[in-house]
Backbone as CSV, one residue per row, in Angstrom:
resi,resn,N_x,N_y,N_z,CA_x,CA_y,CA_z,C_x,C_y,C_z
1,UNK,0.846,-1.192,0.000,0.000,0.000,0.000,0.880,1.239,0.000
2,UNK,1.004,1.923,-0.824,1.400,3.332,-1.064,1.471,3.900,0.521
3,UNK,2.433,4.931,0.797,2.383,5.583,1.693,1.350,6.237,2.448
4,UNK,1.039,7.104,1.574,-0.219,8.341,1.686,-1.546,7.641,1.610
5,UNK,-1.651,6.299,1.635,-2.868,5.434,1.732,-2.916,4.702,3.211
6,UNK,-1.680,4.850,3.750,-1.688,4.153,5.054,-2.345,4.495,5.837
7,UNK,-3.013,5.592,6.349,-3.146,6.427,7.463,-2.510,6.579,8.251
8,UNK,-3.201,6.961,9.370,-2.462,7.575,11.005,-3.704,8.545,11.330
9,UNK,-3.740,7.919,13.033,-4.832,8.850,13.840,-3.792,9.537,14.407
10,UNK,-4.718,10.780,14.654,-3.993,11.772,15.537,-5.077,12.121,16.900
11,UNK,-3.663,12.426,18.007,-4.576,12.673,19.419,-4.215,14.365,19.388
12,UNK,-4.889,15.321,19.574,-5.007,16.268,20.196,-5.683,16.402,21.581
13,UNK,-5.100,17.281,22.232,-5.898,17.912,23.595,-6.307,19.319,23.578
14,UNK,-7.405,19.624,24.293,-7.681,20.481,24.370,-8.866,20.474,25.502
15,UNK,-7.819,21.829,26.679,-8.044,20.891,27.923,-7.649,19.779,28.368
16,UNK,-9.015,19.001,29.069,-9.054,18.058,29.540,-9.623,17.023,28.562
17,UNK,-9.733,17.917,27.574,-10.522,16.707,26.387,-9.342,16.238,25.336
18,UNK,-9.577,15.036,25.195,-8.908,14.350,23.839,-9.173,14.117,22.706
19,UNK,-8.902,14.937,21.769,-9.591,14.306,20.463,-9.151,13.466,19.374
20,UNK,-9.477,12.061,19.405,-8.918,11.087,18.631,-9.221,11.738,17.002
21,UNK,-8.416,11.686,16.320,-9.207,11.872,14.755,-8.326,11.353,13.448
22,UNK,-9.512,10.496,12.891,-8.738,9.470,11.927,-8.147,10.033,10.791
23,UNK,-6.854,9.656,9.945,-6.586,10.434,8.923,-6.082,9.388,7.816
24,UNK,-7.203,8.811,7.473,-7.109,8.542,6.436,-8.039,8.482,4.819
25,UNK,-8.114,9.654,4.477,-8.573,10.469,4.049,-8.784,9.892,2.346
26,UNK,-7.551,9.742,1.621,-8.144,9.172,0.953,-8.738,7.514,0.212
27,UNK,-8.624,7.113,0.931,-9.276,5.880,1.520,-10.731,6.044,2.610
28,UNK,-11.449,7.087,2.226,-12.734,7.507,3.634,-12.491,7.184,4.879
29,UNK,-11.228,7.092,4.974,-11.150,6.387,7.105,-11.713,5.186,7.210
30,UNK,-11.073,4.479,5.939,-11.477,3.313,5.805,-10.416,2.503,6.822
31,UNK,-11.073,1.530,7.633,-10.846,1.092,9.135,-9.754,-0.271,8.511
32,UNK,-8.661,-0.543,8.061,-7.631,-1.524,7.576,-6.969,-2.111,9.256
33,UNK,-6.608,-3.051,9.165,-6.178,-3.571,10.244,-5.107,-2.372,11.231
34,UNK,-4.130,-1.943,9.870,-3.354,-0.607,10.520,-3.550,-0.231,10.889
35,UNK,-5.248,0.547,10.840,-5.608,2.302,11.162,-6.281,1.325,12.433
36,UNK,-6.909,0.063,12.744,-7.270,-0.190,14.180,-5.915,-0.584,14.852
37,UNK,-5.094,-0.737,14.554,-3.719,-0.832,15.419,-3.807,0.351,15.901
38,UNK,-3.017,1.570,14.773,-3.062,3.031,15.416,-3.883,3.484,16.013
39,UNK,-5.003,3.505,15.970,-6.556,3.631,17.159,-6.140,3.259,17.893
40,UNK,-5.896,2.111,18.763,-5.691,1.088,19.691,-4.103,1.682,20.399
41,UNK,-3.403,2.276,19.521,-2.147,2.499,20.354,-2.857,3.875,20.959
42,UNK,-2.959,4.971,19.931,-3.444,5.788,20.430,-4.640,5.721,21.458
43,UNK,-5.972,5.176,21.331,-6.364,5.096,22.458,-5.716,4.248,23.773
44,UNK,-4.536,3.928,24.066,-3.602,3.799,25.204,-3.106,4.559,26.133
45,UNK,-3.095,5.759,24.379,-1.572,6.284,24.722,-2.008,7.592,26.043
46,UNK,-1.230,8.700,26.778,-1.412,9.282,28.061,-2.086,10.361,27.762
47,UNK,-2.137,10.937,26.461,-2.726,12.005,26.252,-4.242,11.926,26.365
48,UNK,-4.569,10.008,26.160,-6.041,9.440,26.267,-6.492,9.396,27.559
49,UNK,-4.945,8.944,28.157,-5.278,7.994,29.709,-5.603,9.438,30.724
50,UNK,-4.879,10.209,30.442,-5.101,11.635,31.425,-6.153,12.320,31.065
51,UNK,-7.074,12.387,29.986,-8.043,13.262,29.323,-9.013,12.718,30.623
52,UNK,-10.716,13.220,30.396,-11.479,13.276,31.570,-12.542,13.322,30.555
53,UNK,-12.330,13.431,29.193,-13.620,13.111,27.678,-12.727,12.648,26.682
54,UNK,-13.631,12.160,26.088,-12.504,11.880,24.489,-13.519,12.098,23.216
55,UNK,-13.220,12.878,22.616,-14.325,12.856,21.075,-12.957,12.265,19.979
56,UNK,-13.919,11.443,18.966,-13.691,10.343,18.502,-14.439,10.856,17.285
57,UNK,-13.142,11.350,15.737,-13.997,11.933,14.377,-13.162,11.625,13.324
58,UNK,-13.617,11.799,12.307,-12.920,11.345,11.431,-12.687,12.488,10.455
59,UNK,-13.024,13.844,11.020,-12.821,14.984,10.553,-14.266,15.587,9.992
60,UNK,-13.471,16.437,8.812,-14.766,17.105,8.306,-15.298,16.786,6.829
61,UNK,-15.201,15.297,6.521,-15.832,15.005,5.090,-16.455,13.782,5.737
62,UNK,-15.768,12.843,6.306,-15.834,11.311,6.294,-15.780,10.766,7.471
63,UNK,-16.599,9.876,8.765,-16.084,9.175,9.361,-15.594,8.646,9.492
64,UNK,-15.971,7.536,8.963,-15.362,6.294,8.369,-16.335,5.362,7.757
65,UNK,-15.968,5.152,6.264,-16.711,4.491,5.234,-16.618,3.127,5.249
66,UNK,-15.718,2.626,6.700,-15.780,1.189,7.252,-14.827,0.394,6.955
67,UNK,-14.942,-0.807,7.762,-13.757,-1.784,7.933,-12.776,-2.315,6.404
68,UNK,-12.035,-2.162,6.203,-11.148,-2.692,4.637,-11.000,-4.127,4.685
69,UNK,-12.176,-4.696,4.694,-13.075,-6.063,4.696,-11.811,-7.134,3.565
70,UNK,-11.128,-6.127,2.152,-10.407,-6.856,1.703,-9.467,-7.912,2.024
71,UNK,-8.683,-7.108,3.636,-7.793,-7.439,3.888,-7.947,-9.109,5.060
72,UNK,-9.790,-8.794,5.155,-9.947,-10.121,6.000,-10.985,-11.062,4.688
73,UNK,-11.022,-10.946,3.622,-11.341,-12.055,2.973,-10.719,-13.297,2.706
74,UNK,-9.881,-13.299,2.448,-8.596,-15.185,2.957,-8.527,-15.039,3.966
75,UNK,-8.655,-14.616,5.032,-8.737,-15.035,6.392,-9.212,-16.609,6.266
76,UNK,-8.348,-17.456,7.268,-9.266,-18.970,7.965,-9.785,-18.579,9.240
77,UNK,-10.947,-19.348,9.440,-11.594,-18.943,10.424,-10.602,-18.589,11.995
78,UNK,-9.229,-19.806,12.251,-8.439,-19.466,13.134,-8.003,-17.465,12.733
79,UNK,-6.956,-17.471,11.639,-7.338,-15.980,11.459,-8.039,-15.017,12.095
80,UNK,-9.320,-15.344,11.837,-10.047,-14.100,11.940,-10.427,-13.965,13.555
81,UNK,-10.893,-15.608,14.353,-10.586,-15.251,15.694,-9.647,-14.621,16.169
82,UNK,-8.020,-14.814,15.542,-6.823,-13.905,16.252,-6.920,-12.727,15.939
83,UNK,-7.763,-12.159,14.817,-8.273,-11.023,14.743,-8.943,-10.473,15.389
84,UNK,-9.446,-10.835,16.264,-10.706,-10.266,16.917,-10.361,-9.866,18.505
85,UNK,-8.807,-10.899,18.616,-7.981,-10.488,20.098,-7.033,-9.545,19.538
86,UNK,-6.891,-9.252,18.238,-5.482,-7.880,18.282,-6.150,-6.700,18.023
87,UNK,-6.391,-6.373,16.472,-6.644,-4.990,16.157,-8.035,-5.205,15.986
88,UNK,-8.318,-6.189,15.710,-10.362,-6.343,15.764,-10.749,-5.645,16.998
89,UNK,-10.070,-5.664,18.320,-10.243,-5.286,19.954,-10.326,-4.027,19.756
90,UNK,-10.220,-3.619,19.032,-10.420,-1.540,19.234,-11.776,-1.090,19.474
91,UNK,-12.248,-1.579,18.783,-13.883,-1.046,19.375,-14.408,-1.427,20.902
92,UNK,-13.903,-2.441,21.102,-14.591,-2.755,22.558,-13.156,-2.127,23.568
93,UNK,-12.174,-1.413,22.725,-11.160,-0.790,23.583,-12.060,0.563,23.981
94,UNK,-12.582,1.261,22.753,-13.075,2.411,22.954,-14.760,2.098,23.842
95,UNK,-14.964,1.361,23.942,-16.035,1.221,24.539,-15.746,1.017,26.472
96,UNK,-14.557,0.269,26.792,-14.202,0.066,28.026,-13.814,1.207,28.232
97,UNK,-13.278,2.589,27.844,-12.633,3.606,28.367,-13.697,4.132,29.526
98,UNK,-12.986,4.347,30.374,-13.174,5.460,31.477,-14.631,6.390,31.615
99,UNK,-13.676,7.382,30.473,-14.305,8.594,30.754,-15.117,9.010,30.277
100,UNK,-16.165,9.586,29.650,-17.202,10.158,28.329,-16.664,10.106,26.719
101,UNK,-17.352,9.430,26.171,-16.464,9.479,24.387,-17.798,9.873,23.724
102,UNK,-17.598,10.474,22.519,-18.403,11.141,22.390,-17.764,11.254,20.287
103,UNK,-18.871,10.265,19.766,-18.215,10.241,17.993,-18.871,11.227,17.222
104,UNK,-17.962,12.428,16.387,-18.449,13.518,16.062,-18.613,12.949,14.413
105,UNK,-19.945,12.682,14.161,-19.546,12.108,12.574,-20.400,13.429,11.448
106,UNK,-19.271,13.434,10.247,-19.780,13.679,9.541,-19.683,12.869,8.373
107,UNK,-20.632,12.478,7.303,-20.457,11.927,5.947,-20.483,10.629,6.178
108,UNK,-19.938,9.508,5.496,-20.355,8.628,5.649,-19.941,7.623,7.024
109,UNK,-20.949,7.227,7.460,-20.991,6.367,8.435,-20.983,4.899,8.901
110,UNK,-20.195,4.212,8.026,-21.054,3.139,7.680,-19.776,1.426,7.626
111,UNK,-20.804,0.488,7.838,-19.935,-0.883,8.637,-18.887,-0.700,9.537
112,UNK,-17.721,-1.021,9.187,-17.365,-0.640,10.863,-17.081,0.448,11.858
113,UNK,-17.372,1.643,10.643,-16.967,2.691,11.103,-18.203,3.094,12.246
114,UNK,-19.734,2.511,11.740,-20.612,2.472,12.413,-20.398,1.868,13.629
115,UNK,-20.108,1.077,13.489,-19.668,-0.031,14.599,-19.010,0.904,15.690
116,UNK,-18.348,1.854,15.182,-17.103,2.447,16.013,-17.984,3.593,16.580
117,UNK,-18.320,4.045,15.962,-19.188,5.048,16.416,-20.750,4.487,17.715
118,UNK,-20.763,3.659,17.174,-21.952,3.103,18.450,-21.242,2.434,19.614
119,UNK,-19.736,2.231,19.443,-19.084,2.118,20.802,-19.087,3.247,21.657
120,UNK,-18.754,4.524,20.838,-19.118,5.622,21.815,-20.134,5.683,22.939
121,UNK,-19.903,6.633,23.843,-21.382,7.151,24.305,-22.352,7.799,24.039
122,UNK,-21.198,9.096,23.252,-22.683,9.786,22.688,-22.424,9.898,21.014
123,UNK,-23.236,10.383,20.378,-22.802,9.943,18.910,-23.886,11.569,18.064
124,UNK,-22.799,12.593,17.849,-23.026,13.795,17.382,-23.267,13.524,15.683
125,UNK,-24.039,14.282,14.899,-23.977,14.093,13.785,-24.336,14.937,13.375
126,UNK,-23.726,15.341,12.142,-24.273,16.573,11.238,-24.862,16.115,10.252
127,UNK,-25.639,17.133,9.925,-26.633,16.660,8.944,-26.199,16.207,7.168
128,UNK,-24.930,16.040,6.963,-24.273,15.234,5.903,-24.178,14.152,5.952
129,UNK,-24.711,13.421,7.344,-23.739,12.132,8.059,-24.580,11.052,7.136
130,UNK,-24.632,9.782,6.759,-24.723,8.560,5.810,-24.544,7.632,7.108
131,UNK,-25.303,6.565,7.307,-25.484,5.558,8.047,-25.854,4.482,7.254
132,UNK,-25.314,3.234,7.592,-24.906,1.877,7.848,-24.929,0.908,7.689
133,UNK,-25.049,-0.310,7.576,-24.552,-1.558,7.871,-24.662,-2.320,6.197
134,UNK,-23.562,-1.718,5.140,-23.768,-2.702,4.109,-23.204,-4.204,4.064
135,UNK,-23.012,-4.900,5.023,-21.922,-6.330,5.091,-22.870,-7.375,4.246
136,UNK,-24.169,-7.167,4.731,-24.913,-8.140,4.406,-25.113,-8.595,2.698
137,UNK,-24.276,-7.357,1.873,-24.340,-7.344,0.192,-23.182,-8.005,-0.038
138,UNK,-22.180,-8.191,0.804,-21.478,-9.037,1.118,-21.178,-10.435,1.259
139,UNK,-22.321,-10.990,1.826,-22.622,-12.125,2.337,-21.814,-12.126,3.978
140,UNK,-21.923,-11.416,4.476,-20.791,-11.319,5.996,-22.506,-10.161,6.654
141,UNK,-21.722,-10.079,8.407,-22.526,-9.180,8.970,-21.430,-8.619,9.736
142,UNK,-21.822,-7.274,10.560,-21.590,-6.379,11.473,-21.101,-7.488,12.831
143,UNK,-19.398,-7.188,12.797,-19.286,-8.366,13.484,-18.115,-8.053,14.679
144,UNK,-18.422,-6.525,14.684,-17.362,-5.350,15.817,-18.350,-4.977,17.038
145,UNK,-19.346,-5.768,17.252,-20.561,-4.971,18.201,-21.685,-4.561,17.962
146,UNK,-21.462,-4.432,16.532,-22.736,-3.861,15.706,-24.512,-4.538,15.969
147,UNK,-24.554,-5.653,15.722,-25.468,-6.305,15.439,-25.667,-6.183,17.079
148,UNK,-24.826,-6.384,18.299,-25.917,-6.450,20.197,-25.811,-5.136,19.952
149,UNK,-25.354,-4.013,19.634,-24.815,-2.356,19.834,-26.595,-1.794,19.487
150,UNK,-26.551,-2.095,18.045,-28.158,-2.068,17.596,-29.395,-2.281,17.880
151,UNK,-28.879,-3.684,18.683,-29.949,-4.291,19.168,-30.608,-3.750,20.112
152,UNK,-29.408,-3.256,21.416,-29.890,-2.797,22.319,-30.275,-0.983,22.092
153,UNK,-29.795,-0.767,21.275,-29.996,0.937,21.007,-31.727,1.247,20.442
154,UNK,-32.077,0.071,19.331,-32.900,0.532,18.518,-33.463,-0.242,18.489
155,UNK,-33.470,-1.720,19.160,-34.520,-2.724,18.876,-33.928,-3.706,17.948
156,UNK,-34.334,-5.111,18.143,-34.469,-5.858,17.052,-35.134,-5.805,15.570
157,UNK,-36.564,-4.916,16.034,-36.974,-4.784,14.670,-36.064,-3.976,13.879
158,UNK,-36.088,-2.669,14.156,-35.117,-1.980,13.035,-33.584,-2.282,12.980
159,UNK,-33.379,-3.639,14.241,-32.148,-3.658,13.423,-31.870,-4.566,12.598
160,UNK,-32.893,-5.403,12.170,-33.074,-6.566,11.157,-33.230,-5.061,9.625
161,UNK,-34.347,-4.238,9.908,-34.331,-3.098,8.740,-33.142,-2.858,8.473
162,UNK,-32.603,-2.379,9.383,-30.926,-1.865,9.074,-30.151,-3.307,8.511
163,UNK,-29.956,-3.882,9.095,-28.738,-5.095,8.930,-29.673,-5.836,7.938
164,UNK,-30.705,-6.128,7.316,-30.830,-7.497,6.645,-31.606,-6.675,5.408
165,UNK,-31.477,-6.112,4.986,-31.835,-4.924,3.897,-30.693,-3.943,3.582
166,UNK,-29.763,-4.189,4.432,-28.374,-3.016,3.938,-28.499,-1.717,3.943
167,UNK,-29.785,-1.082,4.598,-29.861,0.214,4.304,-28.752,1.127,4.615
168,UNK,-28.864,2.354,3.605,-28.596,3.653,4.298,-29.398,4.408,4.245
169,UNK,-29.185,5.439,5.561,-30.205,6.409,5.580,-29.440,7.692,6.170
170,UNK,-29.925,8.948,6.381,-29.429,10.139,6.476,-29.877,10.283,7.831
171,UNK,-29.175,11.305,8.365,-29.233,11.830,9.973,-30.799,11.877,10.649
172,UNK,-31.591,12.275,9.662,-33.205,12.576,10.133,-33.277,11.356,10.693
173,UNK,-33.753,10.328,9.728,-33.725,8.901,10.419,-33.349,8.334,11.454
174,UNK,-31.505,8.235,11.168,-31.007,8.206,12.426,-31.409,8.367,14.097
175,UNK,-31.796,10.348,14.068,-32.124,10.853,15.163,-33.772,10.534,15.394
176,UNK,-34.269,9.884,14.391,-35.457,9.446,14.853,-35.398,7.884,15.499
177,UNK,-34.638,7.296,14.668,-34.713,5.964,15.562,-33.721,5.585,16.535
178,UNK,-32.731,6.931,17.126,-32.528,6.867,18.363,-30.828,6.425,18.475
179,UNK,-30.679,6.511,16.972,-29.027,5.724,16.792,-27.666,7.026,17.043
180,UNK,-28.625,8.085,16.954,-27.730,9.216,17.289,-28.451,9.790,18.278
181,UNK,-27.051,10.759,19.069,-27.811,11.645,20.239,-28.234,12.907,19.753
182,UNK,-27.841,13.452,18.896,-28.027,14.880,18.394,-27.554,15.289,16.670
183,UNK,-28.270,15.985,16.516,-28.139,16.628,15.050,-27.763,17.863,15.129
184,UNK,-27.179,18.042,14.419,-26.424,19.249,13.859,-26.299,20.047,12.556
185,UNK,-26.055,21.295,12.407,-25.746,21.816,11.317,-24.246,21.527,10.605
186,UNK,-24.255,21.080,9.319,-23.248,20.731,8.639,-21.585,21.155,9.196
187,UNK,-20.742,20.487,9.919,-19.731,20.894,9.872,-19.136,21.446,11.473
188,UNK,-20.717,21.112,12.401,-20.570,21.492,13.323,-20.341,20.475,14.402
189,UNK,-20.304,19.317,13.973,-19.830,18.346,14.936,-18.939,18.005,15.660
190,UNK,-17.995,18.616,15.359,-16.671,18.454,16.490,-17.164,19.428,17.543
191,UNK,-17.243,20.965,16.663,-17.854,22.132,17.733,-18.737,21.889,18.926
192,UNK,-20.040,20.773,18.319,-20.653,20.566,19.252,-20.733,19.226,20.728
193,UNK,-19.378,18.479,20.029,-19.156,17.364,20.430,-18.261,17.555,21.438
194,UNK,-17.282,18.865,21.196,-16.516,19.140,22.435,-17.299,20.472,23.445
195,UNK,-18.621,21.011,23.226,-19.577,21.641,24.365,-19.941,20.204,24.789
196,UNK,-20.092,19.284,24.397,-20.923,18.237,25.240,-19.774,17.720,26.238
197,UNK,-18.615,17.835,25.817,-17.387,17.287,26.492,-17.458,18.322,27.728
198,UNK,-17.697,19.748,27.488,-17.115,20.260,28.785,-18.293,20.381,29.441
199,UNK,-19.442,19.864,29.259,-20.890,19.788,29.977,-19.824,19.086,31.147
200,UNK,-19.905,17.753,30.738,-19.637,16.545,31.202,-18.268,16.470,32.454
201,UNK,-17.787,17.341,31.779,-16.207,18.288,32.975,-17.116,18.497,34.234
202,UNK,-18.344,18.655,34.113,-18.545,19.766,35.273,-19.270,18.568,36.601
203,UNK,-18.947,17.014,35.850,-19.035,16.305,37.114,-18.235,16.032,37.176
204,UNK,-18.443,15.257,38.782,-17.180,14.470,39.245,-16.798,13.197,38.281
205,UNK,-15.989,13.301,38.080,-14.930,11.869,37.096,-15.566,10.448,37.693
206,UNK,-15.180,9.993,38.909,-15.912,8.907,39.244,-17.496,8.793,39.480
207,UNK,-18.260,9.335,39.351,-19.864,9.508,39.203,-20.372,9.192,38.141
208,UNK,-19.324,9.862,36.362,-19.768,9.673,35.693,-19.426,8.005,35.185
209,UNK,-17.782,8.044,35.552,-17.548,6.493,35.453,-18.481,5.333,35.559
210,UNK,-19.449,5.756,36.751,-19.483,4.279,37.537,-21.282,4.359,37.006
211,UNK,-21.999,5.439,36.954,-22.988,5.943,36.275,-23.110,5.309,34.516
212,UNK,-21.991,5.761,33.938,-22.050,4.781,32.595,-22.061,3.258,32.934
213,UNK,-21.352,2.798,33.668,-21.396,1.522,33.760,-22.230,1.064,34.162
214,UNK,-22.871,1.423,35.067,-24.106,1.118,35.610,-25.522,0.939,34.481
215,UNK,-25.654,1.856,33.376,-26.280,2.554,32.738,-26.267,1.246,31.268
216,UNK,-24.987,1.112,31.267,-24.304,-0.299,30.204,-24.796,-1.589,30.655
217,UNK,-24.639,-2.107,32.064,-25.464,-3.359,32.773,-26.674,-3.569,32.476
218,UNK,-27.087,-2.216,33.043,-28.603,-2.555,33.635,-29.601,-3.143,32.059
219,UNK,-29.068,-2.582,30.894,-29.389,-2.645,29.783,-28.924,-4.154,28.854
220,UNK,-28.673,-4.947,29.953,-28.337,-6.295,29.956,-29.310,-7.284,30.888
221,UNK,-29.175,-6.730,32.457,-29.971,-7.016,33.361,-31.335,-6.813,33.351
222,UNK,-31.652,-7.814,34.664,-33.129,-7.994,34.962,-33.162,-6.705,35.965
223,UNK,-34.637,-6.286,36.236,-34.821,-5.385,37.050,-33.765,-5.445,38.162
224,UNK,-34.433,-6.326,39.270,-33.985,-6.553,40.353,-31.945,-6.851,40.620
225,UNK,-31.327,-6.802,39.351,-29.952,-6.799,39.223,-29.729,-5.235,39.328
226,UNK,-30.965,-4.687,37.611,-30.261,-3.081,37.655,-30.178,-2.129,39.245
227,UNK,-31.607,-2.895,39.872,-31.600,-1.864,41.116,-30.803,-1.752,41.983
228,UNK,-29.916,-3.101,42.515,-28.826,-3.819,43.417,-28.123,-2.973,42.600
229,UNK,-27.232,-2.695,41.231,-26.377,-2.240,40.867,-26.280,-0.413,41.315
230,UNK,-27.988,0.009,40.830,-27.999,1.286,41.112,-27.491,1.447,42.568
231,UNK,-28.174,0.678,43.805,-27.714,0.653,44.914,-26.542,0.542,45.481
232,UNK,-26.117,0.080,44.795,-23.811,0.138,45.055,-23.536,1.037,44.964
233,UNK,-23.921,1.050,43.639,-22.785,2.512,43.031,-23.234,3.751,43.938
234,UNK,-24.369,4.076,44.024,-24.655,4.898,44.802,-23.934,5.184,46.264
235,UNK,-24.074,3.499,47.227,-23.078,3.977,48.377,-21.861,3.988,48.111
236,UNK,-21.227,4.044,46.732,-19.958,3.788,46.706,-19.797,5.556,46.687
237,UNK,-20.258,5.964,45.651,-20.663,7.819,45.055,-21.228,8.492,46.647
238,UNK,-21.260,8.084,47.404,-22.088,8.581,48.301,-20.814,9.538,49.423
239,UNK,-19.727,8.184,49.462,-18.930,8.874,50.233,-17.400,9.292,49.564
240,UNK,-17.762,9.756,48.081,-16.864,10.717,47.746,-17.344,11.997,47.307
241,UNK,-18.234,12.510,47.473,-19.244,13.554,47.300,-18.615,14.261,48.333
């Protein structure tokens, strides 16, 4: 692969916030085993580990137009499991983090980049943004989180619409069926993705920690688990207040 096709993410700070942002541009931030290595180092690396938010973009044309599926077609099935413990692990890296993440997408959105983006917490979009899941024209599915990520976000029904019909659809949609947190005017998604970051500054770090997690369970759990859970965390939050 040519140089200038390789990518590389870059971390900026600003503040207390981190902003991951993919650069590989002409290739759409298309997700190649590389660019989830570099994700994966970078989300490690201290500029991540010390931040207190992280927004997660792929700039201002493209999120990411999704996983470079080429490079796992000869895969044997051993393969693709060892794939799924090295650079396949980035999405559920960005999903275990800490602190508030928050994916500022514009343009296209779609297979794993989707994937990546519904690891987030919150998921900003401008109204250029293109959503998701073509694997299935493929003969393959959404196989980074996508398919439980969906499930639990939007339901089984629409996520059989989404995943077993290949759709795409535009931000309206999206923010109607709940797959994004907010809409935006073209171009304004980072802008608005780092006000949501310094909302989020203005709690305590461990509240919000243990609050997402809590928030991630219970959406697994039976009642009577989520409430025991709410009930911990609470006396745990109780005496660092």
């Amino acid at each position: 692969m040519p140089a200038e096709d390789a990518g590389t993410v870059e971390v900026t700070r600003q503040g207390e916030i981190a902003v991951v942002t993919l650069r590989r541009e002409r290739k759409r931030n298309a997700l190649s085993t590389g660019m989830e290595s570099r994700l994966a180092e970078q989300l490690a690396s201290e500029a991540v580990a010390t931040s207190r938010a992280v927004v997660i973009t792929g700039g201002d044309q493209v999120f990411s137009a999704g996983a470079d599926i080429t490079e796992l077609r000869e895969m044997t099935p051993e393969a693709i499991s060892a794939y799924y413990r090295s650079s396949g692990a980035v999405y559920e890296q960005l999903a275990s983090l800490p602190m508030p993440t928050i994916a500022a997408i514009a343009g296209y959105c779609l297979g794993g980049g989707l994937e990546l983006a519904m690891a987030a917490d919150f998921r900003v979009a401008d109204e250029t943004a293109v959503f998701g899941f073509p694997e299935i024209g493929l003969g393959i599915l959404p196989s980074s989180g996508g398919v439980a990520r969906a499930v639990r976000t939007i339901g089984p029904a629409r996520t059989r619409d989404l995943i077993l019909r290949g759709r795409r659809f535009a931000t309206p949609l999206a923010d109607q069926w709940g797959l994004i947190t907010e809409t935006v005017s073209a171009g304004m998604h980072v802008k608005r993705a780092l006000q949501i970051a310094d909302e989020l500054l203005q709690a305590p770090p461990l509240a919000l920690t243990l609050t997402s997690q809590v928030i991630d369970a219970a959406a697994e759990s039976s009642h009577h688990t989520a409430l025991l859970l709410e009930q911990l965390a609470y006396a745990v939050l109780n005496r660092t207040s």
